[in-house]
N, C-alpha and C positions, 0 to 999 in steps of 0.2 A: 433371502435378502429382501426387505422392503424396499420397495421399490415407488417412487412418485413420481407420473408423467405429466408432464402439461405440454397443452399447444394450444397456441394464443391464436384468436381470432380477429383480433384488429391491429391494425399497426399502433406504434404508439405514436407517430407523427400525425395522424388524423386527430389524435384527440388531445394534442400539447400544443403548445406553441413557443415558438424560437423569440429570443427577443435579441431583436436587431435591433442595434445603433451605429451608428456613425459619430465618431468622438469629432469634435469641431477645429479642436490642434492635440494629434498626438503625444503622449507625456512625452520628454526628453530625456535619451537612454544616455547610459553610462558608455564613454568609449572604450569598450570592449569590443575582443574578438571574438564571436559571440557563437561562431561558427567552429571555434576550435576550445570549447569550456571541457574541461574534464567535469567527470561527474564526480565532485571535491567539495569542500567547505571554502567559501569566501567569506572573508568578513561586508557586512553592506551597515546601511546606514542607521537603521533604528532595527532594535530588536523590543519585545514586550516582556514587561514581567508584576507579579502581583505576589501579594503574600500573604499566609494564613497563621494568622496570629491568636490566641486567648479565643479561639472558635468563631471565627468568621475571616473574611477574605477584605483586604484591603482594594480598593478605588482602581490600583492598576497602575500601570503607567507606560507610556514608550520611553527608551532610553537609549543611549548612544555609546553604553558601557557594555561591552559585550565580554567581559568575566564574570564569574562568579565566585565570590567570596563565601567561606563555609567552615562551620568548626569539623577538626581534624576528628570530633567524634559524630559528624553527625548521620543519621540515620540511612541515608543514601550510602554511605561509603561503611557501613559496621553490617548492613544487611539488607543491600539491595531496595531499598523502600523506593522503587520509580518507574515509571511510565511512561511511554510516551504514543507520539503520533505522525503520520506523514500525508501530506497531501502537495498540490501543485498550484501555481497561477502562471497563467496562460494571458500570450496577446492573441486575442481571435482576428480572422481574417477583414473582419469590421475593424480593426483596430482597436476593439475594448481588450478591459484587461478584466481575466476572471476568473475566480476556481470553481472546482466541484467537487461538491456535495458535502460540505465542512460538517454539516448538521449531523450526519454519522460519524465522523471522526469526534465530534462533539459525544455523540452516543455509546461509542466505542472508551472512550476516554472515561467517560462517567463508570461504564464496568469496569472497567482494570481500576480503578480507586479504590472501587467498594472492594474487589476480592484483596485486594494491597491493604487496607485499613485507610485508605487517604481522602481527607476529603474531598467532592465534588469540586468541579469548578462549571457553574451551572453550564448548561446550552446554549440559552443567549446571549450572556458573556465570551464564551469559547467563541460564538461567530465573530460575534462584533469584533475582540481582538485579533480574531483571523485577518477581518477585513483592514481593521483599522492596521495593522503590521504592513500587508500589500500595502496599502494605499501609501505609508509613510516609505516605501519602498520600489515607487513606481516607477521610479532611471532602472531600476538593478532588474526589472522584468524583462526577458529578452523579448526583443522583436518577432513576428510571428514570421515563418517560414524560415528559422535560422534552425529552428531544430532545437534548438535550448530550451530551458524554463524555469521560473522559481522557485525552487523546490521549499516546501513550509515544514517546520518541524515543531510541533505544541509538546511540549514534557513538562514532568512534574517530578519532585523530589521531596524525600524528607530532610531539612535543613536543618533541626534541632542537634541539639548530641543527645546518644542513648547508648547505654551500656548494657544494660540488658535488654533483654529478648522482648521487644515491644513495641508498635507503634510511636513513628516521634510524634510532637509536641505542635512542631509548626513544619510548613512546608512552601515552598516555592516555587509557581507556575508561569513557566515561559516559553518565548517563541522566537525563536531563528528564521530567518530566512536565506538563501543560498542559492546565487543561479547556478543551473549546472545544465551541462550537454546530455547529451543525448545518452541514456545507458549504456548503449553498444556503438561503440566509435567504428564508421565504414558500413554498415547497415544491421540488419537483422539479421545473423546467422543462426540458424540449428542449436543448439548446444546436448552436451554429450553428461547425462547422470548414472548417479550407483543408485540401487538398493543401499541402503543403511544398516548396518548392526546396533547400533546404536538407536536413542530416544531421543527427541527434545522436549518431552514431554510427559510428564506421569498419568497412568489413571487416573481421573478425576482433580488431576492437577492445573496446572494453571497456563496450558496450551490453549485454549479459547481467550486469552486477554493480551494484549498487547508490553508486555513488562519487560523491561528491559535484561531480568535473569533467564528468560528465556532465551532471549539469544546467546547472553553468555555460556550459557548448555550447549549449543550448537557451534561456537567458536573452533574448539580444536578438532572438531569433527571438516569441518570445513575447510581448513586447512590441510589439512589428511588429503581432501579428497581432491585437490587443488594441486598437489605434490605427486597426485596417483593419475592425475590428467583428467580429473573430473570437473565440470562447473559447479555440481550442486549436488547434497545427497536426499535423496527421496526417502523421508520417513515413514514408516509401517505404525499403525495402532501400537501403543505401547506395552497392552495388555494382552496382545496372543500371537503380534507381527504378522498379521493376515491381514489384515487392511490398511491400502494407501492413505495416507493423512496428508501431507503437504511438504516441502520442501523448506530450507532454512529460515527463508525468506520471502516465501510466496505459497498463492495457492495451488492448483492444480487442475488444469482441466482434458480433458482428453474427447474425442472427434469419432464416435461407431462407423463402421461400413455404410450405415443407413443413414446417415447425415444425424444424429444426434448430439449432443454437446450432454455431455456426461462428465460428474465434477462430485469427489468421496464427498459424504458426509459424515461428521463425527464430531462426537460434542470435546474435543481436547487437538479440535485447531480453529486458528484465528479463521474471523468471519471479516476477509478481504472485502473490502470497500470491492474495489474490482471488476472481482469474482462474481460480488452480487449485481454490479453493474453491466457485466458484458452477459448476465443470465437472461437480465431484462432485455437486452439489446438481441439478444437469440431468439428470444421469445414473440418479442413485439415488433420489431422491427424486419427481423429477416424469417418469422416465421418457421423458426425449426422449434422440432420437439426439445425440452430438456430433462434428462433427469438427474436429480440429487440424492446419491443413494451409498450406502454400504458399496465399496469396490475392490474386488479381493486382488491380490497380486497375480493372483494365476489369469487375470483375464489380461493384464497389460499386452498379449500381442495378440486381443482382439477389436486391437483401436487403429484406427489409419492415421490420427493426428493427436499429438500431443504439446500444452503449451503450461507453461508458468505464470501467474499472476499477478502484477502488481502495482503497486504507484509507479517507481521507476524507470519501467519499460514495459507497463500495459501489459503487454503476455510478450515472452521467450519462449519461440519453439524449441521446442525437444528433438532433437533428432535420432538420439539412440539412446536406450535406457539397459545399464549392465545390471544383470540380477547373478551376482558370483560364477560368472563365467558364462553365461549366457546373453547374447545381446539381441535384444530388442527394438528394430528400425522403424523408423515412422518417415510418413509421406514419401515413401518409395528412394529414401536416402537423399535425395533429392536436397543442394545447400539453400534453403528458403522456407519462407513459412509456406504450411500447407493452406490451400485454395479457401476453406472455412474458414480456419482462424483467421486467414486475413483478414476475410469477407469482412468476421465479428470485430476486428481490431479496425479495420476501417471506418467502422458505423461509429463504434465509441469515441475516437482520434476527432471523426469528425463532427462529433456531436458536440465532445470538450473542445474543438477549435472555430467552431459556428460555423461550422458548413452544413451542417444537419439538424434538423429543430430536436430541441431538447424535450426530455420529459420536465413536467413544470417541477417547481422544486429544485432541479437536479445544477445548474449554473448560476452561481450569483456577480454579479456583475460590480466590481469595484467603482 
């Protein structure tokens, strides 16, 4: 197996800087219960949308219509032509409101187009209607310390009709917004996966892009495993089932005896914002080695800690992983996250909530 180790020699707080503000009068929140949100769709007050018309992209706009009108043949609904994305805005403990890291979701978004056939919608545009949505949205951000947050949704569609097998014509890029609690209602438990028989993904298919048919693949699988007492099923390399890839909905990292943070590599899964986020926060901040590498199934119970990655809920630890009758425990069974992950979920938590200075880049500030 190839194998890539790194171990960072500076912290990255010595060499970034936090930016602190103090807002002068807090935005005014929506009267919500903000402490008991499910993690659901609300409607809120402006949503964003643009459209791509005769090859180019119109002006944009915010709007307060939150349907979408579409022909009964259009390309989204005859053959999947869409994309999307997820991110967050946060009140920091300064009171600012902010998200992170849009510029990759920006960058993630431009790949899944080009393998869809869809056009861009460039990067600087992508932020700026990022910011400009929050900002038109600033009552519906929860308050910091409630445990809530604004969850951001950027997609894209094909909106033309098409009948045959082809790229539509025009397309339609917009953006949601939706507060929602906390992933895990009552704290952060364990949770209990399978081994998969099944794929969400083919060789050389289209498991490294964010597209919404990819989850559709993974739908009845999940429910399967939800009815069999599982949370999530852990998918294997598509092409020999000897290598971990990632979960339905997230990535995957796992914690060596020797303190390493160890996370599959493989070109046919998604490259989590995250993943790559809590790698640098491993690396730079708390000083463990990491490595990104080929990870065979046979090694899953030579790890002490296992977690899931992602917008939603940062990481979900693992508690026990069933390989067809075999079970596999982590952090000594123990109901809580293991001692590293937290460690790494602490630093990130508190980097996206400004208690901890950010890497530059990494936090924009509405």
């Amino acid at each position: 197996m190839a194998t890539t180790k790194t171990t960072a020699k500076k912290p990255a707080a010595k060499k970034t800087t936090a930016k602190k503000t103090t807002s002068k009068k807090p935005a005014a929140k929506k009267r919500i219960d903000w402490g008991n949100l499910p993690f659901g769709y609300k409607e809120t007050s402006k949503s964003y949308v643009a459209n791509w018309k005769n090859g180019k992209w119109d002006a944009g706009k915010l709007t307060s219509d939150h349907t979408v009108t579409i022909s009964e043949c259009a390309g989204v609904l005859q053959y999947a032509q869409t994309c999307f994305e997820g991110l967050k805005a946060y009140t920091t403990e300064h009171g600012d409101i902010v998200t992170f890291r849009p510029d990759l979701n920006a960058e993630r978004m431009e790949n899944s187009c080009k393998r869809l056939e869809m056009p861009v919608f460039p990067k600087e545009r992508f932020i700026e209607a990022v910011l400009k949505t929050i900002k038109a949205n600033k009552e519906w951000v929860p308050p910091y310390g409630s445990g809530a947050t604004l969850y951001i949704r950027p997609y894209m569609f094909g909106s033309s009709s098409v009948i045959g097998v082809k790229p539509a014509d025009e397309y339609q890029f917009r953006i949601l917004v939706t507060p929602v609690g906390p992933y895990f209602k009552g704290g952060v438990k364990p949770i209990k996966v399978r081994l998969s028989d099944l794929d969400r993904a083919a060789p050389h298919g289209t498991g490294d892009i964010k597209a919404g048919l990819n989850y559709a693949m993974s739908l009845h699988n999940i429910v399967d495993a939800h009815k069999c007492g599982y949370a999530e099923n852990m998918y294997l390399d598509p092409a020999t089932h000897t290598y971990l890839e990632e979960t339905g909905g997230a990535n995957i990292i796992f914690i060596s005896k020797d303190g390493k943070l160890v996370t599959p590599k493989s070109d046919s899964i998604l490259p989590s914002i995250t993943r790559r986020s809590l790698v640098i926060v491993a690396k730079e901040y708390l000083h463990m080695e990491v490595e990104e590498r080929k990870i065979n199934k046979s090694e899953l119970g030579d790890f002490v800690e296992c977690g899931l990655c992602g917008t939603a809920a940062v990481i979900s630890p693992v508690g026990q992983i069933d390989d067809h009758g075999k079970s596999i425990i982590y952090n000594g069974g123990k109901q809580e996250m293991g001692p590293k992950l937290k460690e790494i979920y602490d630093t990130l938590t508190g980097i996206q909530m400004g208690r901890l200075p950010a890497p530059e880049g990494w936090v924009y500030t509405i």
